[in-house]
N, C-alpha and C positions, 0 to 999 in steps of 0.2 A: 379796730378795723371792722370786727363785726358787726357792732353797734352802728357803728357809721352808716355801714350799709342798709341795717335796719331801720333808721332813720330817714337815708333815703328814699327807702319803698314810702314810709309812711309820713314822710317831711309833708307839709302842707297838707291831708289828708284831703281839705276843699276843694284843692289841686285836680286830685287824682279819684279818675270815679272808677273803683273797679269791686267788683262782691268779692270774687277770689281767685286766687295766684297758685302756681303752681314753682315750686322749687325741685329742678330733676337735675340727680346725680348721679354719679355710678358709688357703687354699694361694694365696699369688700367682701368677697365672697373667702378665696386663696390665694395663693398669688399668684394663678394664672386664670381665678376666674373673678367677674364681677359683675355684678346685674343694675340695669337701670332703677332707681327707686325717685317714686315723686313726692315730695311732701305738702297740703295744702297751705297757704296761710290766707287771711278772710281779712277784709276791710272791718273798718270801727264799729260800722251799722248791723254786721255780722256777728259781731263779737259780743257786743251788748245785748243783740236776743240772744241768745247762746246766755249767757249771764246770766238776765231775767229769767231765765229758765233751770239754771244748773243751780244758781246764788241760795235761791231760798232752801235750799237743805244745808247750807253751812253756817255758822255764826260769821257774820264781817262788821269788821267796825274800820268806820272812813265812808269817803266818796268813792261809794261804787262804778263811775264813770272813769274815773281815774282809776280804781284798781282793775279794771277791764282793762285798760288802754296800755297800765304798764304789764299787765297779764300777755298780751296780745304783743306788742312789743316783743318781749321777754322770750316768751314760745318762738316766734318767726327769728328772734337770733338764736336759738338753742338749735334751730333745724339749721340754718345761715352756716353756721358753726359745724353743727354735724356732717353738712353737706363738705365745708372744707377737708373736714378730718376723713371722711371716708374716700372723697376723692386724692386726697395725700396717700391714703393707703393703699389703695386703686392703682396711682401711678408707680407707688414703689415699689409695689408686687410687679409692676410689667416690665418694671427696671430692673429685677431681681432677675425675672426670670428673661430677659434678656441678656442680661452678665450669665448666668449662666449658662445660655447656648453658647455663647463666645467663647466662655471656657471651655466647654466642651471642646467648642470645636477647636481651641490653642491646642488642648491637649491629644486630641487627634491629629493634628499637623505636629505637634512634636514628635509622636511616636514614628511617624512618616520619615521627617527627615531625619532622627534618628537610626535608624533603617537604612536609610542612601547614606547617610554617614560612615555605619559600620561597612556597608559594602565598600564605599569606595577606601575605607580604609586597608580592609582586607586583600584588594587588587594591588593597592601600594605596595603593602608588604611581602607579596607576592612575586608582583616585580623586582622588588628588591632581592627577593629570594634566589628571585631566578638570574638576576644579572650578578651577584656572591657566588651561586654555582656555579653559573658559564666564568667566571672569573678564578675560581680554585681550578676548573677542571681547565684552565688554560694553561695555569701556573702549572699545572702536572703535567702535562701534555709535553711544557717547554723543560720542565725537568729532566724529561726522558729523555729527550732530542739532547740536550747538553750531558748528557750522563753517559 
């Protein structure tokens, strides 16, 4: 997939006239922070001065046009890639910490209606309390009168 894409940017290179690109992502910071990050990548004719410039301090064996090219390649999917992985990261942190305001806030409506629960249970029983007493103190009431 990543490749694909980086073959895209740079499928027909004759095609596409451009010096250089910009790849902007967001950057995991935490997971509730993440900052924009932009990464360059540079067309063929960019790449090869860059080369001709950097090459002669290392030993290379091969066609240096070709190792430029899969150089350049290579680099623009390492960022392609990196840009996926940190914006995965990016979103699961804001996922994260969205589940957890929801939890919170489950867990603050629980203790709520646990709260109206205990009261209305309380009143139940209460009532209940109160219509056993009015009902003994009836039954004694009618004891006396029959006594």
């Amino acid at each position: 997939m990543v490749m694909d894409a980086v073959s895209h940017i740079y499928g027909g290179v004759e095609d596409r006239s451009f010096d250089q690109g910009y790849l902007h992502f967001n950057s995991y910071v935490n997971s509730t922070k993440y900052v924009l990050t932009s990464a360059p990548f540079y067309s063929l004719d960019i790449c090869k001065a860059i080369g001709e410039v950097q090459f002669p301090r290392y030993e290379i064996e091969g066609d240096e046009a070709l190792i430029v090219e899969n150089l350049m390649e290579f680099r623009t999917a390492a960022y392609v890639y990196l840009a996926l992985a940190e914006n995965m990261a990016s979103e699961n942190g804001a996922r994260l910490a969205s589940m957890d305001g929801a939890q919170k806030a489950c867990e603050e409506r629980a203790v709520e209606y646990e709260k109206i629960y205990q009261g209305l249970r309380k009143s139940k029983i209460t009532n209940e309390l109160v219509v056993t007493a009015s009902a003994c103190k009836t039954i004694e009431a009618e004891k006396k009168r029959n006594a």
